[in-house]
N, C-alpha and C positions, 0 to 999 in steps of 0.2 A: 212697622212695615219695612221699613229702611237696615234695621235692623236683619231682620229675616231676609230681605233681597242681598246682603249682604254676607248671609249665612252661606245663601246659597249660590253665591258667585263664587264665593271663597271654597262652598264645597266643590264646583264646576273646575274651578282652578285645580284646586290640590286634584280630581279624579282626571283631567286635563294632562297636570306633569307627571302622576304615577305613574298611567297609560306612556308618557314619551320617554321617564325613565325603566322602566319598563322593557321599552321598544328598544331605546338606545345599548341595558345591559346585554339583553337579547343579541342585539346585533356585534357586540363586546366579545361575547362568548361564542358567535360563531366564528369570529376572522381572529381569533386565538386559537378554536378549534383546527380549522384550516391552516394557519400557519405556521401555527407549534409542529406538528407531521412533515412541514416541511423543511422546515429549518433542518429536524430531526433526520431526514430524507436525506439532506446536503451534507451533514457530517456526517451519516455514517458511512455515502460514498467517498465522501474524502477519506473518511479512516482505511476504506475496503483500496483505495488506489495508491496509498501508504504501503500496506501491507504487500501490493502488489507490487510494488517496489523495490518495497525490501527483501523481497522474496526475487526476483528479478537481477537484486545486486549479487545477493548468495550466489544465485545460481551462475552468475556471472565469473564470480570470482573462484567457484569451485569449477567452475569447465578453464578459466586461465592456470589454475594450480595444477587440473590433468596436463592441459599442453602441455605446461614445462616440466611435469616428470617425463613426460613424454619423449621431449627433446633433453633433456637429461639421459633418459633411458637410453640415446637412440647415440648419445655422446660416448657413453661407456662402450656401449657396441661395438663401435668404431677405432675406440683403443683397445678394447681386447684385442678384433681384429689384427690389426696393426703391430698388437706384441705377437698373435698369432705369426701373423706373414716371418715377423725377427726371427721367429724362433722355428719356424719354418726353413730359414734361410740357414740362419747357424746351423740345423742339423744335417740339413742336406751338403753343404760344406766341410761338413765336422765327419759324414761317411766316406766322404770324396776322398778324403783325408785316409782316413781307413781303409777304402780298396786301394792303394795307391800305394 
């Protein structure tokens, strides 16, 4: 008898932990479920706010390389000008000269 109550404490037991291993993988594979998506979540916004950055710096440094052609552009202007006015000047001198 002792025997048999034994059997069957033993089988209570193990159907006992199967049941709470079981319960326990269950509950394992939910909060991997849920966490793995999120972790997943977190980098890929870090990656997407990278991108955005670097996209951000481009942009950045292609709109400083327009200005300074810009001001570049706006430097030669200014010298032409100025050989303009010279040669302007020379030639109306250089007439003055001629009706004279």
């Amino acid at each position: 008898m002792s025997n048999k109550k034994e059997n069957q404490t033993s089988n209570l037991i193990r159907a006992v932990l199967s049941t709470e291993v079981k319960f326990i993988i269950a509950i394992i594979g939910f909060v991997i479920g849920v966490v793995s998506p999120y972790y997943q979540m977190r980098q890929d916004v870090a990656l997407i706010q990278k991108d955005i950055s670097i996209i951000n710096s481009n942009h950045l440094s292609h709109t400083q390389d327009l200005t300074q052609d810009v001001k570049d552009i706006a430097v030669f202007i200014q010298n032409q000008q100025q050989q303009i006015t010279v040669l302007q000047t020379q030639q109306e001198s250089i007439l003055k000269n001629l009706n004279n």
